[in-house]
C-alpha positions in Angstrom: 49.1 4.2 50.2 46.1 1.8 50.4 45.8 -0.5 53.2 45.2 -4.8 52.1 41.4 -4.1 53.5 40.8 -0.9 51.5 42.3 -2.8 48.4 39.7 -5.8 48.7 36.9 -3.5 49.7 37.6 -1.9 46.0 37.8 -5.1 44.1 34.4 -6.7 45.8 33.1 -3.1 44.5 34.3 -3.4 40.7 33.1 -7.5 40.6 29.9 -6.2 41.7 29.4 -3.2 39.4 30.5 -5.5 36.4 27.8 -7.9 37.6 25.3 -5.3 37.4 26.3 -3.9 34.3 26.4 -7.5 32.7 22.6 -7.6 31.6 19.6 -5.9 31.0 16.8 -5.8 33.4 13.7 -7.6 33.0 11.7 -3.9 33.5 14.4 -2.6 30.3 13.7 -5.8 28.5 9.9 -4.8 28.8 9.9 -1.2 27.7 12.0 -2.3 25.2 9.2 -4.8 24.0 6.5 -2.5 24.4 8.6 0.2 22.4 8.8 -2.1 19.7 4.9 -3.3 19.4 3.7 0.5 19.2 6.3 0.9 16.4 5.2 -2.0 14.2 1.8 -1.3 14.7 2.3 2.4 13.5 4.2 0.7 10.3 1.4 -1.5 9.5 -1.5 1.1 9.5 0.5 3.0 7.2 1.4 0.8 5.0 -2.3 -0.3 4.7 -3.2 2.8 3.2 -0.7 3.2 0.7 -1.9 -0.3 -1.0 -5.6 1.5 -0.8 -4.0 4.4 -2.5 -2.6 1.8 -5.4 -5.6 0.6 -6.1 -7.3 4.6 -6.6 -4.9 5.0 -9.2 -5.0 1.4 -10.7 -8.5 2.7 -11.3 -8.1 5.6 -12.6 -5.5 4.5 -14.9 -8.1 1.7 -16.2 -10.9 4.0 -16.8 -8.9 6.8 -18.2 -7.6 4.2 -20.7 -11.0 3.0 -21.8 -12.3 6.7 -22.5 -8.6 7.5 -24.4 -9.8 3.8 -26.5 -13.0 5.3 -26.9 -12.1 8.7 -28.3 -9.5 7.1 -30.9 -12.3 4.4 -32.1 -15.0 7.8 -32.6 -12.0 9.4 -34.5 -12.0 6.4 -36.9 -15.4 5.1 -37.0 -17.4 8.5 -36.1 -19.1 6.4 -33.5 -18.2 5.1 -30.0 -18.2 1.4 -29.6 -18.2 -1.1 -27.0 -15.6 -2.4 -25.1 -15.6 -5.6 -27.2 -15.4 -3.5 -30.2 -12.6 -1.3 -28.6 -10.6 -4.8 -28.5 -11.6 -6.1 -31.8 -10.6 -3.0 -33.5 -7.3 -2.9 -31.6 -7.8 0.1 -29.5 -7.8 -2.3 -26.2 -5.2 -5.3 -26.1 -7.6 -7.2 -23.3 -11.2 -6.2 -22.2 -11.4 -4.5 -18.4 -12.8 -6.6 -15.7 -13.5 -3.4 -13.6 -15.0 -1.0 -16.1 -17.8 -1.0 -18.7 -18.3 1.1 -22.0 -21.7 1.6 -23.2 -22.2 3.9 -26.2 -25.7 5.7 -26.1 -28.4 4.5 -28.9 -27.3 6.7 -31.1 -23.4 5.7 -30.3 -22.4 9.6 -30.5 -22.1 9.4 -26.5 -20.7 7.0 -24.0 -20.5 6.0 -20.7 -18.2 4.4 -19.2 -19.0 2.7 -15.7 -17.7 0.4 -13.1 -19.0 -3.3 -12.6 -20.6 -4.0 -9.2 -19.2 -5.8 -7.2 -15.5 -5.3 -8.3 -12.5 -3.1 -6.5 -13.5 0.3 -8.5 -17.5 0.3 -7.9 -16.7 3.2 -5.4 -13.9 5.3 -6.9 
């Protein structure tokens, strides 16, 4: 059997654990924070490179799809054109802004080369 001072011992116990379990500390508030900032700054230098790796193949895509215009315009014409031919014949539906075709003198080659300045000058 408890005596009436053991009893209000325990209950000035449980109102003081229930006030120190009521919050968080300012130190777990703070690792929290500091948890969080190394998180989103891993998240943001990965997702920078996947919009670097979008633009690779956006490049790739464009020149591969002038040199697949160019082949099909030799195929008709037995020479390779420009790309303002490649459009006027209907092998391009809109001229690139990143890419250049230039058939040699003869026009039985071509090259096909990126304008300065734009995204694809380096791939």
């Amino acid at each position: 059997m408890y005596t009436h001072l053991q009893g209000n011992v325990r209950q000035r116990m449980r109102a003081r654990n229930k006030r120190a379990e009521a919050g968080f500390t300012l130190i777990e508030l703070l690792v929290v924070i500091v948890i969080l900032g190394i998180l989103s700054a891993i998240v943001v230098f990965s997702v920078s490179g996947i919009n670097d790796k979008g633009q690779v193949s956006a490049c790739k895509t464009d020149k591969s799809t002038i040199q697949t215009a160019e082949e099909a315009y030799f195929v008709t014409k037995n020479v390779y054109g420009t790309v303002d031919e490649l459009k006027t014949g209907g092998f391009l539906t809109e001229v690139s802004s990143w890419y250049k075709a230039t058939p040699s003198d003869d026009k039985k080659t071509y090259s096909v080369e990126a304008l300065p300045g734009k995204p694809c000058a380096g791939v």
